[in-house]
Phi, psi and omega in degrees: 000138177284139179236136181322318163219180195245107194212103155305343209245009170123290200323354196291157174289097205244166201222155148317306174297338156317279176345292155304346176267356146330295158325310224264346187264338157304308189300295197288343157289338185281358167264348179295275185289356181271301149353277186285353179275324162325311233258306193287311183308323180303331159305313164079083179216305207071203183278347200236343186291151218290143163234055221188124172271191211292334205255024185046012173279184203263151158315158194223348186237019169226184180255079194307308189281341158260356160284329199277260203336333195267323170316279191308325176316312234264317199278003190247310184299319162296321177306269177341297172315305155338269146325315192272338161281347160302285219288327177288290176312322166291336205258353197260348229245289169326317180273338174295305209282009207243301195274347167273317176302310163299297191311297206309269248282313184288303170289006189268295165339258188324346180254351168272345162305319175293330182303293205273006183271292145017289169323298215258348184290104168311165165264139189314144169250346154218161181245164178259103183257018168184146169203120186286132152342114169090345189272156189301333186266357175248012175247337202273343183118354171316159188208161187299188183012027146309114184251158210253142157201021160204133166235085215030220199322317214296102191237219182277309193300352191222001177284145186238301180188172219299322206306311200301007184251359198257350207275306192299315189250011168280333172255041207211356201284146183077341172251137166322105203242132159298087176259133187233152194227140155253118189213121167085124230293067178201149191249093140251137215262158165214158171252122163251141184236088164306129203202148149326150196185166180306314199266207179288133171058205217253338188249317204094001151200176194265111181255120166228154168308125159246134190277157170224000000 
């Protein structure tokens, strides 16, 4: 069997499609050894019946050389056949422990990506506990329970209370602002442009302070 790489020590990289070309090289002996068993029932002989009359001379009412021949095909083709199932079982045996291995690894990966963002993440200094349909701040992309940890100028280190974001978009208006967020424990930014709009004030939603 061809394997993706070449590794003596058991360790080579194995695939589905290894597998199926295993499968599909299994199916045709066994179509194989199905052929010559044909060879034999048309004989009416099988793997065992005599192929020698009473006087021991060869049958006169079978093809002697080609029941030997079906015979000997069909007892090399199990041998084969064996083999090539052994060989199905091991690879199959590989690729689970190859795709478990993987799953650990992606899930170990993700959870030190989470570790280290969860670090590296400042802490929010308010959070978004409403945002109206249609408003600069739902078109910019804020969603409810957003905690905030940049607000143009405005970040963790310089937030005092909510007048400094309402201060940030009373001089902010029609221009765009960096607003970053943290939301289900991941940091995305988007740009809001406080403006008039049908409804109340300049954004369209609702900001609170979070105490720590």
């Amino acid at each position: 069997m061809k394997m993706t790489e070449e590794n003596n020590d058991g360790n080579s990289t194995i695939t589905m499609e290894d597998v199926q070309s295993l499968i599909k090289k299994k199916d045709t002996i066994e179509e194989q050894i199905k052929a010559y068993y044909d060879v034999l029932e048309d004989q009416e002989v099988g793997m065992e019946g005599p192929l020698v009359d009473a006087e021991g001379f060869p049958r006169a009412d079978v093809n002697v050389y080609q029941i030997r021949t079906a015979r000997h095909s069909i007892s090399c083709l199990q041998n084969d056949h064996k083999a090539i199932m052994v060989e199905i079982e091991e690879a199959l045996h590989r690729l689970h422990a190859l795709e478990k291995a993987k799953r650990e690894q992606d899930q170990a990966e993700s959870q030190t990506e989470s570790m280290e963002q969860e670090v590296t993440l400042p802490s929010p200094f308010a959070r978004v506990d409403a945002v109206s349909q249609g408003s600069p701040a739902c078109q910019a992309g804020l969603r409810i329970s957003d905690e905030i940890i940049a607000f143009g100028s405005i970040n963790t280190g310089n937030f005092q209370n909510l007048q400094n974001i309402a201060s940030v978009v009373q001089h902010s208006e029609g221009k765009p602002l960096n607003v970053t967020v943290i939301r289900n424990g991941q940091k995305t930014q988007m740009g809001l442009t406080p403006q008039r709009w049908s409804g109340r004030g300049l954004l369209g939603c609702n900001i609170v302070p979070i105490h720590r």
